[in-house]
Every structure is written in structure tokens, then in C-alpha cells.
C-alpha positions as CSV (number, residue, x, y, z in Angstrom):
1,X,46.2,19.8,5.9
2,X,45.4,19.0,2.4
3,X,41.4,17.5,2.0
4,X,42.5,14.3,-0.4
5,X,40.8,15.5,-3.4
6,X,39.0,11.6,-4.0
7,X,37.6,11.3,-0.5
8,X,36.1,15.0,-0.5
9,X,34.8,14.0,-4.7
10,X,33.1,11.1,-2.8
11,X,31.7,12.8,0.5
12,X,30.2,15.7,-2.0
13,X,28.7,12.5,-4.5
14,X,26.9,10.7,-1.2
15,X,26.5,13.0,1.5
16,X,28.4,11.0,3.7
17,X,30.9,7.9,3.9
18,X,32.0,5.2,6.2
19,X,35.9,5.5,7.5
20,X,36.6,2.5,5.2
21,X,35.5,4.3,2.1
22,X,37.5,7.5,2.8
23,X,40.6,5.1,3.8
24,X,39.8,3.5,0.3
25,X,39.7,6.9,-1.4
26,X,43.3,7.9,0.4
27,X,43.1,9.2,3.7
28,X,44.4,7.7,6.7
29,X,42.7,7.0,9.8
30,X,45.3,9.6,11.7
31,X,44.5,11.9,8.9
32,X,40.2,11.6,9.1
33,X,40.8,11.8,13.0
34,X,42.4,15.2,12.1
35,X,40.3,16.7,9.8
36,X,37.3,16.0,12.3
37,X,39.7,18.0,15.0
38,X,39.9,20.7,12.7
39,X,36.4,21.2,11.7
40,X,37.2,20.1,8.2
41,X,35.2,16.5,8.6
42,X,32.1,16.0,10.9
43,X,31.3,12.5,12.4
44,X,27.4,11.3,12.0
45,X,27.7,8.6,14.0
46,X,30.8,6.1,14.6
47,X,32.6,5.2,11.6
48,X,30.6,7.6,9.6
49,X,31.5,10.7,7.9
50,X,30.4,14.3,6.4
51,X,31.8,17.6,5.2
52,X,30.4,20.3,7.4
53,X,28.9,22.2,5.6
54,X,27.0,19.8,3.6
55,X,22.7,20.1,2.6
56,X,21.9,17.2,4.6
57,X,19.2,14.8,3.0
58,X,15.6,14.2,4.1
59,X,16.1,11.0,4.4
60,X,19.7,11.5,6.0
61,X,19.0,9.1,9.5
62,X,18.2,6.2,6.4
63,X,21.3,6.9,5.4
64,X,23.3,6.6,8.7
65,X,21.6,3.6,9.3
66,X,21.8,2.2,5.9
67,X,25.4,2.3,5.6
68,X,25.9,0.7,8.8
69,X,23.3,-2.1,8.7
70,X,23.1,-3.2,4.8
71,X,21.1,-6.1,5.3
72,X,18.3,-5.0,7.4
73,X,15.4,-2.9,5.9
74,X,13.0,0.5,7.1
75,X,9.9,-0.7,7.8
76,X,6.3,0.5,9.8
77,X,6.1,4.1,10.5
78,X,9.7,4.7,9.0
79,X,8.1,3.2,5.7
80,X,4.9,4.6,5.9
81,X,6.9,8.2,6.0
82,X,9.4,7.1,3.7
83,X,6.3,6.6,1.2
84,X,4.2,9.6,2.5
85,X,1.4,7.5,3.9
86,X,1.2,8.3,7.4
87,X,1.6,12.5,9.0
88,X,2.9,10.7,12.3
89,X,6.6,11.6,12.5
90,X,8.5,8.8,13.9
91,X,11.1,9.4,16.5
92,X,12.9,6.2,16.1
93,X,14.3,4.7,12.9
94,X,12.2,1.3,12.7
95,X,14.8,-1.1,11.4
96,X,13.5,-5.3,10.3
97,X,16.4,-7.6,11.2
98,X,16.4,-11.2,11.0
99,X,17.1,-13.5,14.2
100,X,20.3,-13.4,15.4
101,X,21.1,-10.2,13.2
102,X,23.0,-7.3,15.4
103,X,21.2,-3.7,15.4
104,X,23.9,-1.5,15.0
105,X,25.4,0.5,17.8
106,X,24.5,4.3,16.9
107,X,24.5,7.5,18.8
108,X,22.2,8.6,16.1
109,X,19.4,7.6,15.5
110,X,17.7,5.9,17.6
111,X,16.5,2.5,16.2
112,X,13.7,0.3,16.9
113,X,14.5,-3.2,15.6
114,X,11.7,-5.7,14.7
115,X,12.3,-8.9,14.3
116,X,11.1,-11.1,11.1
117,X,11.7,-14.6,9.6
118,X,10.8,-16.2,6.4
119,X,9.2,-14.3,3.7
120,X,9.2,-11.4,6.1
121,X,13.0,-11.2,5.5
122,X,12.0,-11.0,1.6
123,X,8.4,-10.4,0.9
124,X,7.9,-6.9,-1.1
125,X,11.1,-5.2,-0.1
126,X,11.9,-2.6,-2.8
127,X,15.8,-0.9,-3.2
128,X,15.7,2.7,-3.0
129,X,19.0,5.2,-3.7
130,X,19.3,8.3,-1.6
131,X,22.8,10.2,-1.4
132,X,24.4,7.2,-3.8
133,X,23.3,4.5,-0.9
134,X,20.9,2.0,-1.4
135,X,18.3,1.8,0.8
136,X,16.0,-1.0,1.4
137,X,12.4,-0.4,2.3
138,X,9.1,-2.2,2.4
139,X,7.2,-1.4,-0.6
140,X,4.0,0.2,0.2
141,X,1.6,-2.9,-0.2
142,X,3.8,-4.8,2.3
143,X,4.1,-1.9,4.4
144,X,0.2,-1.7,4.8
145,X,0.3,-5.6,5.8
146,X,3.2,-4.9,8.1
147,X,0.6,-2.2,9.9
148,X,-1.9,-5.0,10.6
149,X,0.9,-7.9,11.5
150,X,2.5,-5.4,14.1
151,X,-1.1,-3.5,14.8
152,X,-0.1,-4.0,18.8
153,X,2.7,-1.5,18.2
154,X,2.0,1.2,16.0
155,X,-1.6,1.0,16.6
156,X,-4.8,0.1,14.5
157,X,-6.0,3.3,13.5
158,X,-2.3,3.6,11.4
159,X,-2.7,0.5,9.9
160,X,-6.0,1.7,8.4
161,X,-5.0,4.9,7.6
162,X,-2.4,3.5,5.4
163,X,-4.7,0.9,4.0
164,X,-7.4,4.0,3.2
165,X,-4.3,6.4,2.0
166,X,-2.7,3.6,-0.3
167,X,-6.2,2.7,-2.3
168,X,-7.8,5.8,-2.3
169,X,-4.0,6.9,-3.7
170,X,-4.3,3.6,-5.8
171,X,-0.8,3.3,-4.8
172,X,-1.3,-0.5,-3.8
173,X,-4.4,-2.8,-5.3
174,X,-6.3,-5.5,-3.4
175,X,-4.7,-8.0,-5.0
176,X,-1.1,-6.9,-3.9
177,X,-1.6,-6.8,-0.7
178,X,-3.8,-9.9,-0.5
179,X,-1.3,-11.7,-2.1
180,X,1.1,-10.3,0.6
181,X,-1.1,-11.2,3.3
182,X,-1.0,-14.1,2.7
183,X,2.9,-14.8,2.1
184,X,3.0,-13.1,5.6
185,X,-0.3,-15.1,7.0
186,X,-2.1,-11.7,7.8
187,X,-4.9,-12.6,5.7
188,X,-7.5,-13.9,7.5
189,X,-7.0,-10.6,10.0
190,X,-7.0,-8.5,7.1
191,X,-10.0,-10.0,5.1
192,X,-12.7,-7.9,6.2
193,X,-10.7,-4.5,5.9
194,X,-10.1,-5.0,2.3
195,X,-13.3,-5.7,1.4
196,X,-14.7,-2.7,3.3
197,X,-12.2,-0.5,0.7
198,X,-12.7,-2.9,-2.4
């Protein structure tokens, strides 16, 4: 069987592509069902597709998840990696979701979803592109405030890390994450951190 020139054009452009996309691009259901059969295709996760032989991404479990879950956004130890503030390797994907927002059902990766409302679902989220996919992230002032807000599950001594890394990096100023802590209404918690690394 002939690979459809278009779909392979745009598996080799992203790195990988929903079954919609490649049925946009000219193959068939029957057909992607075949050229996974044959070796030809491999499946990331439901819905999702790869050629085989492909350089996979660093940041390919974003991706997967990204394409899936559009609206939701990496955040905590996923961002702090993502933005190379943390050497603790996550084993799940964290994921932000507002309420009543679905994770996505994935064989890979594993997620962990937190939940947010209000400016949490807006508040210093930045776009990123990786593979032609847009990927929505916390941007590293927000991600330092997200370490204090959700301190009970990642753990204090990350939260400061990050807050040490990001200034002493000068990759976030006071005045951007204050003025996130406080959208978020972190900052009477975070008050006396900051002014121990102002």
C-alpha cells in the first residue's frame, strides 16, 4: 500500500498527527488501520499517530497530550522541567483543567490533572510550538506561584528551588510574580520568601 504522500508530508512536519488530520490529508480510517498493521504507521496513544521511524521530541508526552487536550495547560513539575527550573524528572504529565473539563483517556502518559478556576485558567499561561503543536504552559513567574499554591503536593523545598533558580537566573522579577501572587491570592503566603531573595 501506497503512504498518501500529504499525510506522510504532515506526520514528517509535526512528528505526529491525530486520525482526523491524516483522514483530512487523504487516508482512510481502513487505510491508517492498515498501515499501523503493516508497520508502516505507529499509534502513540488512541487517535494519535507517528511514522516509525521518526526522532521523537523531547518534549514528545506534551505533544500527545497537547493534541488531545487543547484547552488545558502543563503546569508544576511538568513546567518547572519544561523551563529547566527543577532536576526532578516527573513521572506524570501534570495537566491544569478547569471544573468540569475531561482529562483525556491515554495509555500514554500518565497525567495528573489539577484543577483551577478564575485567573488560574488564564493568569501567565504562555503558547509554546513543539513539532508544529501549540503547547500551552505556565510561564515561569506563574509556575513559581503555582509551587507555593500547590506546595502540599510537589513539596516546599521545590517551590523554593524554583523561586531561588528563577531570580538568581533573573528569569522572573519580584514584581512578576507578586503581581501573580496576587491575581492567584498566594501573596500573603509568599510575602516573606520574596523578600528573603529581593
Amino acid at each position: 500500500m501506497k503512504f498518501h504522500a500529504p499525510a506522510r508530508h504532515l506526520l514528517e512536519k509535526q512528528g505526529c498527527a491525530r486520525a482526523r488530520d491524516l483522514r483530512a490529508a487523504g487516508l482512510e480510517a481502513a487505510q491508517i488501520a492498515r498501515l499501523v498493521q503493516r508497520g508502516e504507521l505507529i499509534q502513540l496513544a488512541r487517535g494519535l499517530y507517528a511514522l516509525p521511524h521518526r526522532s521523537p521530541s523531547q518534549d514528545e508526552a506534551l505533544v500527545v497530550v497537547a493534541q488531545r487536550k487543547p484547552e488545558g495547560f502543563f503546569c508544576l513539575l511538568t513546567a518547572l522541567r519544561f523551563h529547566g527550573l527543577t532536576t526532578q524528572a516527573p513521572g506524570a504529565v501534570w495537566l491544569g483543567l478547569g471544573p468540569g473539563q475531561h482529562a483525556p483517556k491515554l495509555d500514554w502518559p500518565s497525567l495528573r490533572v489539577v484543577r483551577y478556576s478564575g485567573a488560574g485558567l488564564t493568569a501567565g499561561i504562555e503558547t509554546h510550538v513543539r513539532d508544529g503543536i501549540p503547547l500551552r504552559v505556565t510561564s515561569v513567574a506563574r509556575t513559581v506561584v503555582d509551587g507555593f499554591k500547590f506546595r502540599n503536593k510537589i513539596g516546599l523545598d521545590v517551590a523554593l528551588e524554583a523561586l531561588a533558580q528563577a531570580r538568581r537566573e533573573r528569569r522572573a522579577d519580584n514584581d512578576t510574580i507578586w503581581q501573580l501572587a496576587t491575581a492567584l491570592r498566594m501573596a500573603n503566603v509568599m510575602r516573606p520568601y520574596l523578600e528573603a531573595v529581593s
